[in-house]
C-alpha positions as CSV (number, residue, x, y, z in Angstrom):
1,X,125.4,94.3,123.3
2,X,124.5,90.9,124.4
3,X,126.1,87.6,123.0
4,X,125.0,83.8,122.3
5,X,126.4,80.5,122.0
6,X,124.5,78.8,119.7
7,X,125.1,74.6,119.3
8,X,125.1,73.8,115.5
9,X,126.2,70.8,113.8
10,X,129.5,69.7,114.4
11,X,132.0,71.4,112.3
12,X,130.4,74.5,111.8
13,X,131.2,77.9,113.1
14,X,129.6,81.0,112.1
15,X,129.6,84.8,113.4
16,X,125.9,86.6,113.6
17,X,125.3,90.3,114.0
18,X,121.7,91.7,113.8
19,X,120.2,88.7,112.3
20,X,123.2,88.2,109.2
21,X,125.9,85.8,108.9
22,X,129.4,88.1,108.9
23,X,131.8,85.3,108.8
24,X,131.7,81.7,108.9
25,X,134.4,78.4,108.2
26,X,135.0,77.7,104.9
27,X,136.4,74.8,102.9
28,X,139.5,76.0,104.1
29,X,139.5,76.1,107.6
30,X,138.4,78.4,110.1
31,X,138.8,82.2,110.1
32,X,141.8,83.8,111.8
33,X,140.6,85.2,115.1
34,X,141.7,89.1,113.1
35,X,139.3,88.0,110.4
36,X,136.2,87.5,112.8
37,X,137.0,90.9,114.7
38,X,137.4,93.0,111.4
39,X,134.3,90.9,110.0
40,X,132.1,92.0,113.3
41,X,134.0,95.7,113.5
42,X,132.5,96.2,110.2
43,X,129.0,94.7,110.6
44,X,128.8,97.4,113.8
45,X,129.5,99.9,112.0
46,X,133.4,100.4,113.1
47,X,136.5,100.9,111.1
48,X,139.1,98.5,111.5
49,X,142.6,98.1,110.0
């Protein structure tokens, strides 16, 4: 698997898997670090919980 840092505008974070967005700040606040590992699990194809 290979990984990239990407520089976007300021204030944004967002989580890419083959091509698609799977989690990304919102109005909110930024996701918990449990919530981008589930997000990414899932977008591999790998059951989390």
């Amino acid at each position: 698997m290979k990984t990239e840092l990407a520089v976007g505008s300021p204030g944004s974070f967002q989580v890419w898997v083959d091509g698609k967005v799977v989690v990304e700040k919102h109005l909110m606040g930024f996701p918990t670090e449990e919530e981008i590992v589930d997000a990414v699990g899932a977008a591999m194809g790998r059951r989390t919980g």
